[in-house]
C-alpha positions in Angstrom: 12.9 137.7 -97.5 15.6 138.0 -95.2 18.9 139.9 -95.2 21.7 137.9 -96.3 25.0 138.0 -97.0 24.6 141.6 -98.3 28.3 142.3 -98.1 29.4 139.9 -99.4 33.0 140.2 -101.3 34.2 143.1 -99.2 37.7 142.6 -97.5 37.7 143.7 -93.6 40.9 144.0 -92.0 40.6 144.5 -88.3 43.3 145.3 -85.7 41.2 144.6 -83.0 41.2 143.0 -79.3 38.3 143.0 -76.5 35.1 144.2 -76.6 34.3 146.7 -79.1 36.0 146.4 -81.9 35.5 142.9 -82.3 31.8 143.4 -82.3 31.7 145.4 -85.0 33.8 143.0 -86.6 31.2 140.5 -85.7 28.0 142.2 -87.4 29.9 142.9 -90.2 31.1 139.0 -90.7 27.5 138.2 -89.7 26.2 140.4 -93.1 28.5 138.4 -95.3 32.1 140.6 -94.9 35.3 138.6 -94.9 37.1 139.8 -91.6 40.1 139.0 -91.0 41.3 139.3 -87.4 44.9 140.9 -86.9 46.2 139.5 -83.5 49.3 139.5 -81.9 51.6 136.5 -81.8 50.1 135.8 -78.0 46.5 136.3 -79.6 43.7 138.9 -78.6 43.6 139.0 -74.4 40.2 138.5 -75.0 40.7 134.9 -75.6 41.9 134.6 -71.8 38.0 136.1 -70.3 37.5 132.8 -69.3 37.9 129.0 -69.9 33.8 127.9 -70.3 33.8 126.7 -73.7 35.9 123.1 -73.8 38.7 125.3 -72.0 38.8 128.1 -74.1 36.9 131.6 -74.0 33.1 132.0 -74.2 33.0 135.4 -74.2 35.5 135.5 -77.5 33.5 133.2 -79.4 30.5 135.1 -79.0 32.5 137.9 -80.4 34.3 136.6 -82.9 32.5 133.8 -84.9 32.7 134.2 -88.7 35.8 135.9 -88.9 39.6 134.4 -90.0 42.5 134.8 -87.6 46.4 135.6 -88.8 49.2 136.8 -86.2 51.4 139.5 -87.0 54.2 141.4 -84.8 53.6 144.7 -86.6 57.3 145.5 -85.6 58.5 142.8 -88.2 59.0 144.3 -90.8 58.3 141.0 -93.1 54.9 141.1 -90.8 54.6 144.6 -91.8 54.5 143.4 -95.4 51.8 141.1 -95.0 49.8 143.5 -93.5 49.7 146.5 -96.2 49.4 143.5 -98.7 45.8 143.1 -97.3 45.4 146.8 -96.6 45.9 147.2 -101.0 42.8 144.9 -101.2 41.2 145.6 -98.3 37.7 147.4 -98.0 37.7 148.1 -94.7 40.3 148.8 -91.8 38.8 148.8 -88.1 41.0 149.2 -84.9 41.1 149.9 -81.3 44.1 150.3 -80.9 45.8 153.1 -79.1 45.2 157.1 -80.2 47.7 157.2 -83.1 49.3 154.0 -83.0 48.1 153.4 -86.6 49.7 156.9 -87.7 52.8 156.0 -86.0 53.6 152.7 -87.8 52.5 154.8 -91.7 49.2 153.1 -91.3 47.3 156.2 -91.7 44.3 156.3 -94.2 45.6 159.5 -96.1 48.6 157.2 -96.5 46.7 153.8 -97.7 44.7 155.6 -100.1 47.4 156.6 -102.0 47.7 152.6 -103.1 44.0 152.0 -102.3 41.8 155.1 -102.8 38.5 153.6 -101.9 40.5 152.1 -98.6 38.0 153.4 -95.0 38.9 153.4 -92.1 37.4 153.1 -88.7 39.3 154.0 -85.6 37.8 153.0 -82.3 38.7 155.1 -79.3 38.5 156.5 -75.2 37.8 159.9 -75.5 39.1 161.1 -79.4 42.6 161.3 -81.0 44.0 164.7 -80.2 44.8 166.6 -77.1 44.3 165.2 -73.7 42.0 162.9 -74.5 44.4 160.9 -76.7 46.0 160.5 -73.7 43.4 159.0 -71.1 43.3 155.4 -71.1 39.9 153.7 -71.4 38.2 150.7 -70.5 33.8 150.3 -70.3 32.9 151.1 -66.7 35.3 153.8 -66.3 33.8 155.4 -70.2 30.1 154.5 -68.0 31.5 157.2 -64.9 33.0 159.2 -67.1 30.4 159.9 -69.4 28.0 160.4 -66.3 26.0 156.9 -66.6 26.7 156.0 -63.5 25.5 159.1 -61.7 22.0 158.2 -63.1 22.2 154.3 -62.7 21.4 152.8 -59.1 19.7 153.5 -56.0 19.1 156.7 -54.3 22.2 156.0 -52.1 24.6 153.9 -54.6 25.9 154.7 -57.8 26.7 152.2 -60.2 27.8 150.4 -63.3 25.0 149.2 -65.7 26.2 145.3 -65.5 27.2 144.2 -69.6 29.6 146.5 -71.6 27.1 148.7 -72.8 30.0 151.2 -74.0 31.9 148.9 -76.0 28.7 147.5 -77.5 27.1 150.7 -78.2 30.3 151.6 -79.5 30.7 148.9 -81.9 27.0 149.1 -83.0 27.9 152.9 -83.7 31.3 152.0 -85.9 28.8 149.0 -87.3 26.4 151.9 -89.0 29.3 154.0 -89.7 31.1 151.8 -91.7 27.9 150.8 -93.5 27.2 154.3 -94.6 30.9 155.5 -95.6 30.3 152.3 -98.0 27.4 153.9 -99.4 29.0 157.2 -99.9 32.0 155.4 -101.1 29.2 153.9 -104.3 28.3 157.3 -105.2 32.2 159.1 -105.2 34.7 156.1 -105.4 36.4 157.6 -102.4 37.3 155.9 -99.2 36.8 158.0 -95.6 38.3 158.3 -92.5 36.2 157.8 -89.4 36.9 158.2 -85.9 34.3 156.9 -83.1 35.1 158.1 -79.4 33.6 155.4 -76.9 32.4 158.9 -75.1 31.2 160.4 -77.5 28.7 157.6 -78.0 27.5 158.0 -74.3 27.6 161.3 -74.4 25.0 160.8 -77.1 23.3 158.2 -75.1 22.9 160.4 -72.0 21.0 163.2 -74.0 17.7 162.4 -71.9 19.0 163.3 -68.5 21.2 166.4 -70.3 18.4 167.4 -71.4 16.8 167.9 -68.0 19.7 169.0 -66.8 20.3 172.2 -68.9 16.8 172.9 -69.6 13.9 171.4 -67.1 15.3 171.9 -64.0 17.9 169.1 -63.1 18.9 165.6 -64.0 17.0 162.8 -62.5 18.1 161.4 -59.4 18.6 158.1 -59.1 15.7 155.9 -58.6 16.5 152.3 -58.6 13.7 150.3 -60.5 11.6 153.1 -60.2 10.7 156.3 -62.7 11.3 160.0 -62.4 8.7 161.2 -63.1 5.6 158.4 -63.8 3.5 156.6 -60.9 2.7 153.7 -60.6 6.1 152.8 -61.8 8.5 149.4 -60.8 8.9 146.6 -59.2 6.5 145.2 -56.7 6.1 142.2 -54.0 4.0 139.1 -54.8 3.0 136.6 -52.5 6.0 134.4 -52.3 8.3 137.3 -52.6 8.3 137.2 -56.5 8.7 140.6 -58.2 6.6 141.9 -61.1 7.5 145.2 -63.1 5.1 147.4 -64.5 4.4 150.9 -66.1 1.6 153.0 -66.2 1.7 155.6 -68.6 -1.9 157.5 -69.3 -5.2 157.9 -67.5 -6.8 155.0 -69.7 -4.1 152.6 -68.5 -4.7 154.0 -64.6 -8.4 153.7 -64.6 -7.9 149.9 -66.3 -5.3 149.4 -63.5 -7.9 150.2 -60.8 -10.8 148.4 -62.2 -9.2 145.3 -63.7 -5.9 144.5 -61.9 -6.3 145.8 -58.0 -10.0 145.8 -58.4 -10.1 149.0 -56.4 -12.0 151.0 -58.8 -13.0 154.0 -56.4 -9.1 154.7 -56.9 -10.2 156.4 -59.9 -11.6 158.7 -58.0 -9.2 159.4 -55.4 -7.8 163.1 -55.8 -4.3 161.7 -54.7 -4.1 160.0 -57.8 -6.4 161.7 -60.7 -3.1 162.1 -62.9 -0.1 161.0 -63.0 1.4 164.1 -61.8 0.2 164.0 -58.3 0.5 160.1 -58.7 4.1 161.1 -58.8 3.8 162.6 -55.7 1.8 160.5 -54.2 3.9 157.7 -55.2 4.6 156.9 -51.3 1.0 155.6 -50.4 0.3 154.4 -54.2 3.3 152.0 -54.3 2.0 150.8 -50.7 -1.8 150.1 -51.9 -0.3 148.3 -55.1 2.4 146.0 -52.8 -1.1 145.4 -50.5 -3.1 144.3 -53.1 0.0 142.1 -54.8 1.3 140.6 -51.6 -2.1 138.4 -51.4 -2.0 137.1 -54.8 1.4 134.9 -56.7 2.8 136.2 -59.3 1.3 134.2 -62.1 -2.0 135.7 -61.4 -0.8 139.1 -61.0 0.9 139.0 -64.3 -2.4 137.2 -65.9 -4.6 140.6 -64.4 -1.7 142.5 -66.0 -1.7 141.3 -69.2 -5.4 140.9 -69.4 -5.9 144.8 -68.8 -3.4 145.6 -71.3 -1.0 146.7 -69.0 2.7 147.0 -69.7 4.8 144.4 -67.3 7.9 142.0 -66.9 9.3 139.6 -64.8 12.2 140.5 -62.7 14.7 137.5 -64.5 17.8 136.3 -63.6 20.0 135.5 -65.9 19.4 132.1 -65.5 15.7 133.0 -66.6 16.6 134.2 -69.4 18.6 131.2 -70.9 15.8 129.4 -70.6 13.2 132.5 -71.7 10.8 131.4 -74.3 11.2 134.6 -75.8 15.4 134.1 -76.6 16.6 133.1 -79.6 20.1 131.5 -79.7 22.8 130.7 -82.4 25.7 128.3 -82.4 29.3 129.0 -82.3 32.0 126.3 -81.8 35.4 127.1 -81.1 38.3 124.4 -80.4 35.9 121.6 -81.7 32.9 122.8 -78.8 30.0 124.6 -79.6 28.0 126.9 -77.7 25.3 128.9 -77.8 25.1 132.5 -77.6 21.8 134.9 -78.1 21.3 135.3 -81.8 22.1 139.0 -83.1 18.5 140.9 -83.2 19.1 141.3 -86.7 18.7 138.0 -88.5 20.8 137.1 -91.5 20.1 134.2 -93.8 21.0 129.9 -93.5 24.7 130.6 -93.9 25.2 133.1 -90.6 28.8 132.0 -89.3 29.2 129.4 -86.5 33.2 128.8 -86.8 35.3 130.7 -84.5 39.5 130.8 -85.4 42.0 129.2 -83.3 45.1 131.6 -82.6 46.4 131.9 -85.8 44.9 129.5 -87.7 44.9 131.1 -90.7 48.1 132.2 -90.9 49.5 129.7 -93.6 47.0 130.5 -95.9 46.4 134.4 -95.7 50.4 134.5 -95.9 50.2 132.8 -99.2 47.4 135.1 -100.2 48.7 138.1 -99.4 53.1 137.7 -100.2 54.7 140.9 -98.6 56.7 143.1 -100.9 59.5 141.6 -102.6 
Protein backbone atom coordinates (compact mmCIF):
# COMPACT_ATOMS: atom_id res chain seq x y z
CA UNK A 1 0.00 0.00 0.00
CA UNK A 2 1.22 3.27 -0.86
CA UNK A 3 1.02 6.66 0.77
CA UNK A 4 -1.60 8.78 -0.62
CA UNK A 5 -3.13 11.70 -0.27
CA UNK A 6 -2.59 11.57 3.56
CA UNK A 7 -3.30 15.23 4.03
CA UNK A 8 -5.74 15.62 2.32
CA UNK A 9 -8.31 18.56 3.34
CA UNK A 10 -5.64 20.76 5.05
CA UNK A 11 -5.48 24.40 3.71
CA UNK A 12 -1.68 25.58 3.06
CA UNK A 13 -1.15 29.12 2.46
CA UNK A 14 2.31 29.84 1.31
CA UNK A 15 4.11 33.24 0.77
CA UNK A 16 6.82 31.80 -0.93
CA UNK A 17 9.27 32.57 -3.97
CA UNK A 18 12.54 30.47 -5.09
CA UNK A 19 13.91 27.60 -3.93
CA UNK A 20 13.07 26.57 -0.59
CA UNK A 21 9.97 27.44 0.34
CA UNK A 22 8.34 26.36 -2.58
CA UNK A 23 9.64 22.89 -2.06
CA UNK A 24 8.18 22.32 0.90
CA UNK A 25 5.24 23.58 -0.61
CA UNK A 26 5.73 20.95 -3.13
CA UNK A 27 5.91 17.74 -0.77
CA UNK A 28 3.27 18.96 1.05
CA UNK A 29 0.85 19.32 -2.33
CA UNK A 30 2.43 16.00 -3.39
CA UNK A 31 0.85 14.29 0.15
CA UNK A 32 -2.60 15.61 -0.74
CA UNK A 33 -2.45 19.46 0.94
CA UNK A 34 -4.20 22.17 -0.92
CA UNK A 35 -1.39 24.97 -1.38
CA UNK A 36 -2.10 27.87 -2.40
CA UNK A 37 0.76 29.93 -3.71
CA UNK A 38 0.73 33.81 -2.68
CA UNK A 39 2.69 35.68 -5.45
CA UNK A 40 3.16 39.06 -6.21
CA UNK A 41 1.34 40.76 -8.98
CA UNK A 42 4.72 40.28 -11.32
CA UNK A 43 4.63 36.48 -10.03
CA UNK A 44 7.41 34.50 -8.02
CA UNK A 45 11.11 35.46 -9.79
CA UNK A 46 11.39 32.03 -9.85
CA UNK A 47 9.20 31.78 -12.90
CA UNK A 48 12.07 33.84 -14.87
CA UNK A 49 15.14 30.73 -14.02
CA UNK A 50 14.80 29.99 -17.44
CA UNK A 51 12.60 29.67 -20.66
CA UNK A 52 12.99 25.47 -21.29
CA UNK A 53 9.63 24.41 -20.89
CA UNK A 54 7.42 25.85 -24.17
CA UNK A 55 8.99 29.26 -23.05
CA UNK A 56 8.31 29.31 -19.54
CA UNK A 57 10.46 28.03 -16.49
CA UNK A 58 11.56 24.44 -15.93
CA UNK A 59 12.97 24.87 -12.83
CA UNK A 60 9.47 26.45 -11.42
CA UNK A 61 7.46 23.67 -12.55
CA UNK A 62 9.52 21.26 -10.96
CA UNK A 63 8.81 23.21 -7.86
CA UNK A 64 5.62 24.02 -7.99
CA UNK A 65 3.32 21.36 -9.59
CA UNK A 66 0.08 20.63 -7.56
CA UNK A 67 -0.27 23.78 -5.99
CA UNK A 68 -2.96 26.96 -6.94
CA UNK A 69 -1.66 30.30 -7.75
CA UNK A 70 -3.50 33.85 -6.60
CA UNK A 71 -1.68 37.41 -6.76
CA UNK A 72 -1.84 39.74 -4.03
CA UNK A 73 -0.01 43.31 -3.33
CA UNK A 74 -0.04 42.68 0.38
CA UNK A 75 0.09 46.69 0.62
CA UNK A 76 -3.69 46.65 -0.69
CA UNK A 77 -5.44 46.74 1.76
CA UNK A 78 -8.60 44.97 -0.22
CA UNK A 79 -5.55 42.30 -1.02
CA UNK A 80 -4.84 42.29 2.54
CA UNK A 81 -8.42 41.09 3.14
CA UNK A 82 -8.21 38.27 0.89
CA UNK A 83 -5.29 37.11 2.44
CA UNK A 84 -6.36 36.80 6.29
CA UNK A 85 -9.68 35.39 4.73
CA UNK A 86 -7.54 32.27 3.86
CA UNK A 87 -5.33 32.61 6.88
CA UNK A 88 -9.03 32.05 9.21
CA UNK A 89 -9.27 28.67 7.33
CA UNK A 90 -5.99 28.03 6.73
CA UNK A 91 -3.91 25.07 8.27
CA UNK A 92 -0.77 26.04 7.44
CA UNK A 93 1.18 29.39 6.75
CA UNK A 94 4.83 28.90 5.11
CA UNK A 95 7.05 31.90 4.05
CA UNK A 96 10.44 32.97 3.13
CA UNK A 97 10.03 36.04 3.18
CA UNK A 98 12.26 38.57 4.88
CA UNK A 99 13.09 38.31 8.98
CA UNK A 100 9.93 39.95 10.20
CA UNK A 101 8.13 41.01 7.28
CA UNK A 102 5.23 38.83 8.38
CA UNK A 103 5.24 40.60 11.94
CA UNK A 104 5.34 43.88 10.29
CA UNK A 105 2.20 43.68 8.16
CA UNK A 106 0.08 41.92 11.70
CA UNK A 107 0.65 38.62 10.12
CA UNK A 108 2.25 37.22 13.14
CA UNK A 109 1.03 33.74 14.41
CA UNK A 110 0.33 34.95 18.07
CA UNK A 111 -1.88 37.38 16.13
CA UNK A 112 -3.75 34.73 13.68
CA UNK A 113 -4.45 32.45 16.32
CA UNK A 114 -6.49 34.68 17.96
CA UNK A 115 -9.18 34.10 14.93
CA UNK A 116 -7.67 30.68 14.09
CA UNK A 117 -6.12 28.86 17.16
CA UNK A 118 -4.97 25.75 15.48
CA UNK A 119 -3.38 28.27 12.73
CA UNK A 120 1.01 27.00 12.35
CA UNK A 121 3.29 28.66 11.05
CA UNK A 122 6.50 28.07 9.32
CA UNK A 123 8.98 30.83 8.69
CA UNK A 124 11.84 30.05 6.39
CA UNK A 125 15.03 32.05 6.95
CA UNK A 126 19.20 33.09 6.44
CA UNK A 127 20.56 32.88 9.62
CA UNK A 128 17.32 33.33 12.35
CA UNK A 129 14.93 36.31 13.16
CA UNK A 130 16.65 38.31 15.78
CA UNK A 131 19.78 40.24 16.16
CA UNK A 132 22.32 40.42 13.37
CA UNK A 133 21.40 37.65 11.76
CA UNK A 134 17.97 39.02 10.82
CA UNK A 135 19.84 41.32 9.11
CA UNK A 136 22.23 39.25 6.69
CA UNK A 137 20.78 38.57 3.48
CA UNK A 138 20.88 34.98 2.18
CA UNK A 139 20.91 33.11 -0.84
CA UNK A 140 22.24 28.97 -1.24
CA UNK A 141 25.91 29.19 -2.01
CA UNK A 142 26.68 31.98 0.11
CA UNK A 143 24.48 29.84 3.34
CA UNK A 144 27.09 26.73 1.66
CA UNK A 145 30.36 29.26 2.67
CA UNK A 146 28.88 30.39 5.41
CA UNK A 147 28.00 27.44 7.11
CA UNK A 148 31.63 25.99 6.24
CA UNK A 149 30.52 23.56 3.30
CA UNK A 150 32.59 24.82 1.08
CA UNK A 151 35.79 24.59 3.19
CA UNK A 152 35.25 20.78 3.03
CA UNK A 153 33.92 20.52 -0.66
CA UNK A 154 36.59 20.45 -3.54
CA UNK A 155 40.16 19.69 -4.23
CA UNK A 156 43.02 20.05 -2.11
CA UNK A 157 43.70 23.46 -3.79
CA UNK A 158 39.99 24.83 -4.65
CA UNK A 159 37.23 25.31 -2.57
CA UNK A 160 33.83 25.08 -3.73
CA UNK A 161 30.16 25.09 -4.00
CA UNK A 162 28.37 21.58 -3.97
CA UNK A 163 26.63 22.20 -7.63
CA UNK A 164 22.34 21.89 -6.79
CA UNK A 165 20.87 24.01 -3.91
CA UNK A 166 21.48 21.72 -1.36
CA UNK A 167 20.61 24.53 1.37
CA UNK A 168 17.36 25.41 0.08
CA UNK A 169 16.44 21.83 -0.47
CA UNK A 170 17.65 20.58 2.80
CA UNK A 171 15.95 23.44 4.15
CA UNK A 172 12.68 22.75 2.74
CA UNK A 173 12.87 19.02 3.50
CA UNK A 174 13.56 20.27 7.21
CA UNK A 175 10.28 22.79 7.20
CA UNK A 176 8.58 19.58 5.27
CA UNK A 177 9.04 17.33 8.64
CA UNK A 178 8.41 20.21 10.77
CA UNK A 179 5.24 21.09 9.62
CA UNK A 180 4.24 17.39 9.60
CA UNK A 181 4.96 16.99 13.27
CA UNK A 182 3.54 20.42 14.63
CA UNK A 183 0.34 18.73 12.86
CA UNK A 184 0.60 15.90 15.02
CA UNK A 185 1.07 17.79 18.14
CA UNK A 186 -1.63 20.04 16.92
CA UNK A 187 -4.10 16.37 17.06
CA UNK A 188 -3.25 15.74 20.54
CA UNK A 189 -3.62 19.70 22.02
CA UNK A 190 -5.86 21.63 19.37
CA UNK A 191 -3.17 24.26 19.38
CA UNK A 192 -1.38 25.61 16.45
CA UNK A 193 2.75 26.46 16.79
CA UNK A 194 5.14 28.76 15.64
CA UNK A 195 8.16 27.40 13.87
CA UNK A 196 11.19 29.06 12.62
CA UNK A 197 13.78 27.16 10.40
CA UNK A 198 17.23 29.04 9.78
CA UNK A 199 18.72 27.84 6.31
CA UNK A 200 22.05 27.71 8.64
CA UNK A 201 20.97 26.18 11.14
CA UNK A 202 20.18 23.26 8.83
CA UNK A 203 23.88 23.14 7.60
CA UNK A 204 25.15 23.64 10.69
CA UNK A 205 23.38 20.43 11.44
CA UNK A 206 24.52 18.90 8.28
CA UNK A 207 28.28 19.69 8.91
CA UNK A 208 28.24 17.76 12.35
CA UNK A 209 30.71 15.08 10.77
CA UNK A 210 33.60 17.28 10.07
CA UNK A 211 32.64 19.43 13.59
CA UNK A 212 33.03 16.62 15.05
CA UNK A 213 36.63 16.04 14.04
CA UNK A 214 37.24 19.38 14.44
CA UNK A 215 36.54 19.89 18.25
CA UNK A 216 37.28 16.46 19.26
CA UNK A 217 39.72 14.06 16.80
CA UNK A 218 42.15 16.35 15.89
CA UNK A 219 40.98 18.58 12.97
CA UNK A 220 38.40 18.78 10.16
CA UNK A 221 39.20 16.89 7.05
CA UNK A 222 40.97 18.52 4.43
CA UNK A 223 39.61 18.60 1.25
CA UNK A 224 40.03 15.61 -0.83
CA UNK A 225 38.35 15.85 -4.05
CA UNK A 226 36.72 12.32 -5.02
CA UNK A 227 38.79 10.80 -2.58
CA UNK A 228 38.17 9.81 1.44
CA UNK A 229 39.76 11.09 4.61
CA UNK A 230 40.48 8.57 6.05
CA UNK A 231 39.61 5.02 3.95
CA UNK A 232 41.99 3.49 1.12
CA UNK A 233 41.34 2.36 -1.62
CA UNK A 234 38.88 5.15 -1.99
CA UNK A 235 37.68 7.20 -5.47
CA UNK A 236 37.77 7.51 -8.74
CA UNK A 237 40.07 5.70 -11.04
CA UNK A 238 41.31 5.54 -14.90
CA UNK A 239 39.91 2.83 -17.31
CA UNK A 240 41.20 2.08 -20.49
CA UNK A 241 39.55 4.63 -22.67
CA UNK A 242 39.80 7.19 -20.03
CA UNK A 243 36.43 6.26 -18.33
CA UNK A 244 36.23 6.64 -14.62
CA UNK A 245 34.86 4.10 -12.07
CA UNK A 246 34.22 4.98 -8.21
CA UNK A 247 34.68 2.65 -5.62
CA UNK A 248 34.95 2.06 -1.77
CA UNK A 249 36.59 -0.22 0.28
CA UNK A 250 35.54 -0.43 3.69
CA UNK A 251 36.78 -3.69 5.79
CA UNK A 252 39.55 -6.35 5.39
CA UNK A 253 36.97 -8.86 3.86
CA UNK A 254 36.14 -6.36 1.06
CA UNK A 255 40.32 -5.72 0.66
CA UNK A 256 41.23 -9.29 0.47
CA UNK A 257 38.10 -9.78 -2.18
CA UNK A 258 39.51 -6.69 -3.94
CA UNK A 259 42.89 -8.34 -4.35
CA UNK A 260 41.91 -11.78 -5.29
CA UNK A 261 38.83 -11.12 -7.43
CA UNK A 262 39.07 -7.59 -9.05
CA UNK A 263 42.98 -6.75 -9.61
CA UNK A 264 43.81 -10.45 -9.36
CA UNK A 265 46.91 -9.47 -7.36
CA UNK A 266 46.21 -11.65 -4.45
CA UNK A 267 49.78 -11.45 -2.71
CA UNK A 268 48.54 -7.76 -1.98
CA UNK A 269 46.97 -9.36 0.85
CA UNK A 270 49.95 -9.83 2.13
CA UNK A 271 51.79 -6.77 1.56
CA UNK A 272 52.54 -4.92 4.98
CA UNK A 273 51.83 -1.54 3.16
CA UNK A 274 48.45 -2.46 3.03
CA UNK A 275 47.32 -5.07 5.89
CA UNK A 276 44.58 -2.43 7.12
CA UNK A 277 43.09 0.22 6.08
CA UNK A 278 45.02 2.41 8.31
CA UNK A 279 48.31 2.13 6.74
CA UNK A 280 46.31 1.79 3.39
CA UNK A 281 45.55 5.32 4.23
CA UNK A 282 48.91 6.10 4.25
CA UNK A 283 49.88 4.20 1.71
CA UNK A 284 47.30 5.55 -0.45
CA UNK A 285 50.11 7.02 -2.86
CA UNK A 286 51.39 3.70 -4.37
CA UNK A 287 47.85 1.85 -3.71
CA UNK A 288 45.83 4.30 -5.92
CA UNK A 289 48.86 3.78 -8.53
CA UNK A 290 48.69 -0.28 -8.49
CA UNK A 291 44.80 0.04 -8.84
CA UNK A 292 44.93 2.87 -11.94
CA UNK A 293 47.77 0.09 -13.44
CA UNK A 294 45.66 -2.74 -13.19
CA UNK A 295 42.34 -0.53 -14.48
CA UNK A 296 44.13 1.28 -17.30
CA UNK A 297 44.41 -2.24 -19.20
CA UNK A 298 40.86 -3.17 -18.92
CA UNK A 299 37.36 -0.83 -20.13
CA UNK A 300 35.26 0.10 -17.88
CA UNK A 301 32.47 -2.35 -18.38
CA UNK A 302 34.65 -5.10 -17.28
CA UNK A 303 36.02 -3.36 -14.38
CA UNK A 304 32.68 -2.57 -13.11
CA UNK A 305 31.54 -6.45 -13.94
CA UNK A 306 34.84 -7.65 -11.48
CA UNK A 307 33.41 -4.96 -9.16
CA UNK A 308 30.14 -5.97 -8.79
CA UNK A 309 30.94 -9.67 -9.03
CA UNK A 310 33.21 -9.35 -5.76
CA UNK A 311 30.68 -7.49 -3.99
CA UNK A 312 32.39 -4.41 -4.06
CA UNK A 313 30.79 -1.08 -3.67
CA UNK A 314 31.16 1.16 -7.09
CA UNK A 315 29.59 3.89 -9.45
CA UNK A 316 29.98 5.34 -12.55
CA UNK A 317 31.22 8.79 -12.78
CA UNK A 318 27.72 10.31 -14.71
CA UNK A 319 27.05 13.23 -16.24
CA UNK A 320 24.07 14.64 -16.09
CA UNK A 321 23.24 13.67 -19.31
CA UNK A 322 23.76 9.95 -17.89
CA UNK A 323 21.56 10.33 -15.59
CA UNK A 324 18.40 11.39 -17.69
CA UNK A 325 18.81 8.47 -19.31
CA UNK A 326 19.91 6.21 -16.03
CA UNK A 327 17.99 3.05 -15.81
CA UNK A 328 17.86 3.61 -12.34
CA UNK A 329 15.75 7.27 -12.48
CA UNK A 330 12.36 7.51 -12.11
CA UNK A 331 10.56 10.50 -13.63
CA UNK A 332 7.07 12.28 -13.19
CA UNK A 333 5.27 14.70 -15.43
CA UNK A 334 4.55 18.30 -14.91
CA UNK A 335 3.03 20.50 -17.61
CA UNK A 336 2.91 24.04 -17.37
CA UNK A 337 1.58 26.62 -20.13
CA UNK A 338 0.01 23.52 -22.07
CA UNK A 339 3.90 21.67 -22.11
CA UNK A 340 4.81 18.90 -20.08
CA UNK A 341 7.99 17.90 -18.82
CA UNK A 342 9.51 15.61 -16.87
CA UNK A 343 11.23 15.98 -13.73
CA UNK A 344 12.84 13.09 -11.25
CA UNK A 345 9.91 11.74 -9.32
CA UNK A 346 10.11 12.75 -5.39
CA UNK A 347 11.84 9.57 -3.57
CA UNK A 348 8.86 9.30 -1.66
CA UNK A 349 6.09 7.98 -3.84
CA UNK A 350 2.50 9.07 -3.46
CA UNK A 351 -0.41 7.28 -4.96
CA UNK A 352 -2.22 7.57 -8.99
CA UNK A 353 -3.41 11.12 -8.29
CA UNK A 354 0.28 12.87 -7.54
CA UNK A 355 -0.20 16.43 -9.17
CA UNK A 356 1.11 17.17 -12.71
CA UNK A 357 -0.67 20.75 -13.24
CA UNK A 358 1.49 23.71 -12.55
CA UNK A 359 -0.49 27.42 -12.25
CA UNK A 360 -0.06 30.09 -14.71
CA UNK A 361 0.52 33.66 -12.91
CA UNK A 362 -2.42 34.10 -11.27
CA UNK A 363 -4.56 31.78 -12.51
CA UNK A 364 -6.54 31.28 -9.76
CA UNK A 365 -7.18 34.44 -8.76
CA UNK A 366 -11.00 34.68 -9.87
CA UNK A 367 -11.94 31.82 -8.07
CA UNK A 368 -9.90 31.91 -4.62
CA UNK A 369 -11.30 35.66 -4.55
CA UNK A 370 -14.76 34.41 -4.69
CA UNK A 371 -13.86 31.75 -2.09
CA UNK A 372 -12.26 33.70 0.24
CA UNK A 373 -14.45 37.61 0.10
CA UNK A 374 -12.23 40.09 2.26
CA UNK A 375 -13.92 41.74 5.23
CA UNK A 376 -16.85 43.72 4.47
Amino acid sequence: MKLDRELDGLLVVSLEQAVAAPYAGLLLADAGARVIKIERPEGDFARGYDAGAGGQSAIFAWLNRGKESIRLNLKDADDMAVLRSMLRRADVLLSNLAPGALARMGLSGKALRKDNPGLITCAITGYGETGAAAKKKAYDFLVQAESGICSVTGTEEIPSRVGVSLTDLSTGLTAFSAILRALIQRGRSGQGADLSIAMFDVMADWMNLPLMAHRYGGGAPPRTGLQHSFIAPYGAFWCKGGAQVLLSVQSNREWAAFCHDVLQRPELTSDPRFADNPVRYINRSDLDAIVNDVFGKLERGAVLDRLDRAGIANATLNSVADLSEHPFLCNASAVIGGTEIEVAALPVRSGPDTPTAVPGLGEHDDILRREFPGDP
